[in-house]
N, C-alpha and C positions, 0 to 999 in steps of 0.2 A: 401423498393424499390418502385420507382415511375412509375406510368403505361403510358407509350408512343401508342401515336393512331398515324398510319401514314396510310396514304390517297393516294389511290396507282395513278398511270395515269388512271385507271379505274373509278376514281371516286370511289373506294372500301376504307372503315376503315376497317383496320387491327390491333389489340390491344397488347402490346407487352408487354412485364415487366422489366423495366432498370435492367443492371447485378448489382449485389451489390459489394458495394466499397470493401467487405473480396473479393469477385471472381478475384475482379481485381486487387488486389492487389499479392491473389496469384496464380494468371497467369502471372503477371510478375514476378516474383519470381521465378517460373517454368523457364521462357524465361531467366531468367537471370542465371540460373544455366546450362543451356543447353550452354548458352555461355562463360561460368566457363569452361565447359570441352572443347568444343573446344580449347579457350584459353591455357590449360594445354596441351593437344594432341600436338598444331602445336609447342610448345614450348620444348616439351619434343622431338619429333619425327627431329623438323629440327633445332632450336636454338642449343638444347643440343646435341643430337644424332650424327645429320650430321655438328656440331660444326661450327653452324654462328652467335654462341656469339665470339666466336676468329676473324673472319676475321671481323669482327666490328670494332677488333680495329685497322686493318688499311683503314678504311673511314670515311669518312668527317660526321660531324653529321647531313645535308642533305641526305646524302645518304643512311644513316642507320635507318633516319624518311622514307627514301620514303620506303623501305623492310618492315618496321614493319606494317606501313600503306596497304601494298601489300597484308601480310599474316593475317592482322585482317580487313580488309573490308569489309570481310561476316557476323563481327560481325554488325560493322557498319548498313549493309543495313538489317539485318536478321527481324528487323519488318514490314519494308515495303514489302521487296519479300516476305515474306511467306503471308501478308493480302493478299495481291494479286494477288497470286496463289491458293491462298484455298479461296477467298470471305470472307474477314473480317475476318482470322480468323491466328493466329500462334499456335504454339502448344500447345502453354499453355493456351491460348482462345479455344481451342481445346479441350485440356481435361477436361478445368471446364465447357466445356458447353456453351461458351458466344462467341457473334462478333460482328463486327461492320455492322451496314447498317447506310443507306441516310434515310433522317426522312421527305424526301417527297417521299420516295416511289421507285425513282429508286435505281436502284444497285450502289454500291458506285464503282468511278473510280480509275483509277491509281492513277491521280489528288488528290483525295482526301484522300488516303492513304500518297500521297506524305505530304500534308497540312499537320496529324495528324504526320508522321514523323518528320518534321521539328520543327513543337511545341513541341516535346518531349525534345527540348534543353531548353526549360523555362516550361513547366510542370515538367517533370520528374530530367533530370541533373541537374539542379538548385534549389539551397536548398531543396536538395534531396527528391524530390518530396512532396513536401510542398504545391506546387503552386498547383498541380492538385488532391489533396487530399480536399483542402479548395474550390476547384472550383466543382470539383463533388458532393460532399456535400450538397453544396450549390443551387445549379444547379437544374430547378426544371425536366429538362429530363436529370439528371446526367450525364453533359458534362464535360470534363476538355474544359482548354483555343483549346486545336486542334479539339475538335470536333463540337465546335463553329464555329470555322472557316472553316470547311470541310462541315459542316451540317452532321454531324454523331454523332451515340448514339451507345450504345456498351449496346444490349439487352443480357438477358437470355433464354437458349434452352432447360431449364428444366423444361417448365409449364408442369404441368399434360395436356394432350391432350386426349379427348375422341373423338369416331369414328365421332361424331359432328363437333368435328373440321379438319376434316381433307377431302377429296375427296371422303372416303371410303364409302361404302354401307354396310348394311347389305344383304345376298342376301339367298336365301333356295336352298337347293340344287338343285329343281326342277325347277328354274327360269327361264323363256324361255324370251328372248329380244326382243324385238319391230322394233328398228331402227337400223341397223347396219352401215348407213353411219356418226353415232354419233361419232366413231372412226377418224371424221376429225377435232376433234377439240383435245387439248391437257390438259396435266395435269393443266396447268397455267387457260385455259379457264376454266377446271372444276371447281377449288379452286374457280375462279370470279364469276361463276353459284350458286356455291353453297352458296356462303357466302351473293352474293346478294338475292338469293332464301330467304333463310333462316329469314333473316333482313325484308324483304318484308312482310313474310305471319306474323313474329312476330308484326307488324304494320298492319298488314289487305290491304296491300298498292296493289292493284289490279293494278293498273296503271303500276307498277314499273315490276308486275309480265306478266302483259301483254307485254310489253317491251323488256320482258327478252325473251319471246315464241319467238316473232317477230326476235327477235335477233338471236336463235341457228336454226331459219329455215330458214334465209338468209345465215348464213355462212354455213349451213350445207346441203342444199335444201331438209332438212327432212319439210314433213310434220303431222300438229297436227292431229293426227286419235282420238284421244279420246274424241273432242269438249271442254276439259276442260283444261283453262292453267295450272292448277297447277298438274294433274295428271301427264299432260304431261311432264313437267320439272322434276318431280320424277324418271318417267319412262327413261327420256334422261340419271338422274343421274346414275340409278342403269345399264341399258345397257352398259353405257361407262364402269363402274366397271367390268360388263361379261366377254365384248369385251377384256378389257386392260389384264385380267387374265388367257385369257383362246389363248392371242397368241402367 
């Protein structure tokens, strides 16, 4: 599996691990059995059941494309709606863990759910999925031909993650917090505090962490009481942790 870095609007690297070609394969597989049953549902319940295999055969064979087209169109669009109401993700992306994002950093759109839809008739339906087996593979951020075109890569959500990576603090029970108007800033600024923090002091980059002081006491109109930038950023981390826990 290939390691994708995406570079947020922050000017933030974010390191990511492409999903492996078994994931995706059986995520679609998953997606494709889900639509197995629907298929048998509408077929059993209103072709068979409420008998409109019979009145089929008095219309025209226009007419009997447009109804079948009618009652499987959710098949149809079922990868595009479900990416784009769960953010990259359908069920079977879902269950193994994996989705799609933008590999510069924003959230992927409608737009580009649409792209990776429309490829799916020369990746996937077309020599049964040959084309985007050979193209992932190959792909050095394991793209097929749609996410090329979309600018999307279809990461894994099962890295091991320790409390490093993540906004959390360690905090003691007895913690008493410093700045409370740190609660103006959000989980997203956290993640970008912390990862920039983090990157900075592992490079000694005093610059980058001065920067960063100036920065959360502009948006924030906290001021540094400790004289020292890098206490200070600590201190903003674990506070916002308190604050976030304890409302």
């Amino acid at each position: 599996m290939s390691e994708l870095t995406i570079n947020t609007t922050q000017n933030v690297n974010i390191n990511f691990t492409a999903a492996s070609v078994g994931d995706r394969i059986l995520a679609y597989f998953i997606d494709l059995t889900i639509k197995i049953a629907y298929g048998i549902v509408i077929y059993g319940i209103f072709f068979y059941w409420f008998g409109i295999n019979s009145a089929f055969r008095t219309m025209d064979q226009w007419s009997v494309i447009a109804i079948v087209l009618v009652f499987y169109f959710p098949v149809m669009i079922y990868s595009i709606t479900l990416e784009s109401l769960l953010e990259g993700q359908s069920f079977g992306k879902k269950i193994l863990k994996i989705k799609v994002v933008k590999i510069d950093g924003y959230q992927a759109s409608f737009g580009d759910y649409l792209m990776r839809w429309f490829f799916r008739i020369i990746d996937i339906t077309m020599l049964y999925g040959t084309v985007a087996l050979v193209t992932i593979i190959s792909s050095k951020k394991s793209q097929r031909l749609g996410d090329m075109a979309a600018g999307t890569a279809v990461i894994t959500l099962k890295n091991k993650v320790t409390i490093n990576n993540t906004i959390l603090e360690d905090l003691s029970e007895t913690y008493v917090p410093s700045y409370p108007l740190v609660i103006k800033l959000s989980d997203n600024d956290m993640r970008i505090i912390k990862d920039t923090f983090q990157f900075a002091v592992s490079k000694n980059d005093r610059d980058t962490i001065s920067q960063l002081r100036e920065k959360i006491e502009k948006v924030t109109t906290i001021k540094n009481q400790s004289g020292n930038d890098t206490d200070f950023i600590k201190t903003i981390l674990k506070d916002y942790n308190f604050y976030t826990q304890h409302m």
